[in-house]
N, C-alpha and C positions, 0 to 999 in steps of 0.2 A: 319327353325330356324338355328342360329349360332351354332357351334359344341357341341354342349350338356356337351363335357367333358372340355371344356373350359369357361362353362359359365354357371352360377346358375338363376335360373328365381324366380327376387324377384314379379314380376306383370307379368302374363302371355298377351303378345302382341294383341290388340283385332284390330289391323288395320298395316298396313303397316312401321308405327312410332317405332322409337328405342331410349330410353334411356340407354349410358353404364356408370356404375360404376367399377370406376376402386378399391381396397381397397383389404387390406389380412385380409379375414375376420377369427377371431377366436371365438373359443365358449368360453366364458364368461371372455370376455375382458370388461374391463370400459369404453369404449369410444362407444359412439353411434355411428350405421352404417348404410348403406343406407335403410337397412328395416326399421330404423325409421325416415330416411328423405321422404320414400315414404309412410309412414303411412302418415305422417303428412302433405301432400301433396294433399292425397286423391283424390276428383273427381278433383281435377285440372289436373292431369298426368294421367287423368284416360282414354285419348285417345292415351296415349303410352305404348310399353312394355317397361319394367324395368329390366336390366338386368344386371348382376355384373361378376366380373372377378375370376376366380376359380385358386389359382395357378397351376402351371404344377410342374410333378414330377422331379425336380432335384435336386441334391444334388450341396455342394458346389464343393465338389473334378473333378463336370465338368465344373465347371468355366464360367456357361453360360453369353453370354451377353445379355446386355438389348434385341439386338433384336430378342435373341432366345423366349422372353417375350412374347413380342409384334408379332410375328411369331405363337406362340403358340396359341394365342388369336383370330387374324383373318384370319388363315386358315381352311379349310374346312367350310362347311354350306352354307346355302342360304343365303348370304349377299346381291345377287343382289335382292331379294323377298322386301329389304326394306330400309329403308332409316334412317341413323341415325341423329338423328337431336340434340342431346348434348352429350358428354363425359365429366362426369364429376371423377371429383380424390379426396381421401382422401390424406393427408399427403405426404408420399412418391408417394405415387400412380398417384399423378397430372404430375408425370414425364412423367408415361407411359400415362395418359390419350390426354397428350397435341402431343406424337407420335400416339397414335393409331389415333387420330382427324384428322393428317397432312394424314396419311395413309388413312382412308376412304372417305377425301376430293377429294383425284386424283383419288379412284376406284369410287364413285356413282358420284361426278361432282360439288355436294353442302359440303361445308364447315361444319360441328356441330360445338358447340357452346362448348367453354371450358369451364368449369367451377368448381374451384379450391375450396377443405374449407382448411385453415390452412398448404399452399402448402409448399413442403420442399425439399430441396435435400440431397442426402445420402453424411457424412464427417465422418471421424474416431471418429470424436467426437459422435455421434450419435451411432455410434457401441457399446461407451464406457458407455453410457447412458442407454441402456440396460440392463447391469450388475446392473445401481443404482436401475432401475425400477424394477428389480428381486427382490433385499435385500427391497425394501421397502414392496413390495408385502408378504413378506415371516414373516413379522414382527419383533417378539420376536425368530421364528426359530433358526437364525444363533445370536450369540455370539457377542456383539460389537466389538470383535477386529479379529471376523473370517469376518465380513461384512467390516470393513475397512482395511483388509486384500484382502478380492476380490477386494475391490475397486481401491487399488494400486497394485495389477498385471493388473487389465483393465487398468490404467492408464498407465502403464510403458507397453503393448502390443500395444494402441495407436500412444503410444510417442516413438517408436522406429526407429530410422532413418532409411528413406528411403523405410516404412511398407507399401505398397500396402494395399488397401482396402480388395481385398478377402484374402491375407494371413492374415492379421488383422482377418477378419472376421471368419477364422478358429480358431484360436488362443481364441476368444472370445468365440466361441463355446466350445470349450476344457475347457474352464474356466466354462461356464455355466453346462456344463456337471457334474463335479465335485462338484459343489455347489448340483445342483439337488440330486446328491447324497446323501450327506449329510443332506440336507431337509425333501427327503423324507425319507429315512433311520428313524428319528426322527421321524416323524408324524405315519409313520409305511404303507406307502403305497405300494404297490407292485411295482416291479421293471418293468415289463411291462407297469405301465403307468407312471412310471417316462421315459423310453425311448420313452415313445408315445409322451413327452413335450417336450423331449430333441429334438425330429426330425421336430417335430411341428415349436421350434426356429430356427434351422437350417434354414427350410424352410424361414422363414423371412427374417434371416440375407442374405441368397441367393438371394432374393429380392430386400434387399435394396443397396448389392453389386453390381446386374448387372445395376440397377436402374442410378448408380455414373457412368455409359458409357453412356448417353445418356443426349445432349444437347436440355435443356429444353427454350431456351431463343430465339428461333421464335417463338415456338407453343405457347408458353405461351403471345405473344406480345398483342392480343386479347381478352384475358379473361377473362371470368369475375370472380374477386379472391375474398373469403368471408372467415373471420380470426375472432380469438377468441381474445378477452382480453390475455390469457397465450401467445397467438402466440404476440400480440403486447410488452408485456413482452418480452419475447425472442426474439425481435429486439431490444430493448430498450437496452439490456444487450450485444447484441454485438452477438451474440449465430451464428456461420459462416454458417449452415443449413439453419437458418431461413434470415439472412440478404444476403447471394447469391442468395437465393430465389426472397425477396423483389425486387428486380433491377430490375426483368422479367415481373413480374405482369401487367396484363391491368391494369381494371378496378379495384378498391379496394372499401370493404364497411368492414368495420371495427365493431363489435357488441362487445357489454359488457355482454358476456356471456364466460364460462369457455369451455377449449377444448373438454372437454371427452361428451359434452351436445351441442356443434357446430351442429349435427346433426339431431339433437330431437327436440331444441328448436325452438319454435313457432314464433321469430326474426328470424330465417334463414329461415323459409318457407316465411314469410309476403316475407324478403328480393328476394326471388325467384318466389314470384306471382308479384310481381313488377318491376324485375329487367330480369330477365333470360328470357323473349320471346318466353316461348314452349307452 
């Protein structure tokens, strides 16, 4: 098998065959992940192993790059024992899925198959959106004019000329840090698992920073890209993640279903027993 500390096994391998998912998976995030695109998939993938990407432990203060990523992913293990024949990406994650594909194209000899739900690439704007997704999360918590107060420090930490994405992306931490604070402070949680959330995002935002060094627009020329109604919204509105994206895309199939259910719903499995070739 691939490095064990590199890789979670959502379908244990019963043959030579490799499915990878790339995705920062969390516990008890809204949006469906590949353990329900592979439920839903059942004996169809049931002559591959299933296999997802586990972040590595960095912080942002080492400023890793994407290909310290992608490095971390496919070395060590038996790789030659098997053949991967799809990598697919969530969101950010189609960045790296569309590198690791080019990478194990030239080590085994056969090409996998990319394939993209809702693909995206990391922009300041993204980092900032973060912050909104926190205060929405959090509800009634924060104070309407303590939530539009973080709003516009994320904005004016975005919007500052000449910001690089990872000192952005510290800076936003620091922000979220302080809010966590004061959240859980209120609800009365302990301060040990407020810092276990705080590192947790860290961890993300280190992700989606190295993520912005890596040119996604070969690997992606082939793929086949499967988007939500929200993502088609967020072309529509100009959103620069999702429309730099758009350019690179193979194939597109477009479904009327919402993002956080992209992966669960029973329209993206039909669309992958018909369209994706595994």
């Amino acid at each position: 098998m691939p490095n064990e500390n590199a890789w979670s096994v959502i379908t244990a391998p019963t043959s030579k065959s490799l499915i990878l998912g790339v995705d920062f998976p969390a516990a008890g995030r809204r949006e469906a992940g590949f353990e329900d695109l592979a439920a839903g998939m059942g004996a169809e993938w049931a002559g591959h192993g299933f296999l997802q990407t586990t972040p590595p432990p960095v912080r942002l203060a080492d400023r890793p790059s994407g290909d310290y990523y992608t490095d971390f992913w496919l070395r060590d293990g038996h790789w030659d024992d098997y053949e991967v024949v799809a990598v697919l990406g969530y969101c950010v994650g189609g960045v790296y899925a569309g590198e690791i594909a080019g990478r194990l194209a030239e080590r085994q000899g056969t090409a996998p198959k990319v394939i993209l739900f809702d693909a995206q690439v990391t922009d300041l704007q993204l980092l900032e959106s973060e912050i909104h997704k926190m205060i929405g999360l959090a509800g009634p918590v924060f104070k309407d004019e303590e939530a539009a107060d973080a709003k516009r420090r994320a904005a004016e930490i975005v919007g500052r000329p000449g910001i690089g994405l990872l000192d952005a992306a510290v800076d936003i931490v620091g922000l979220y840090r302080e809010m966590a604070a004061v959240a859980f402070g209120r609800i009365g949680l302990a301060d040990a698992r407020r810092d276990e959330v705080v590192r947790l995002f860290e961890s993300y935002m280190t992700w989606l920073s190295a993520a912005s060094q890596i040119d996604p627009s070969r690997s992606w020329g082939d793929s086949l890209a499967v988007t939500s109604s929200d993502y088609a919204e967020l072309e529509r509105t100009g959103a620069a993640t999702v429309a730099n994206a758009v350019k690179w895309l193979g194939r597109r199939i477009e479904l009327e279903i919402g993002h956080v259910d992209l992966l669960r719903d029973d329209s993206t499995v039909r669309v992958l027993r018909a369209d994706a070739g595994l």
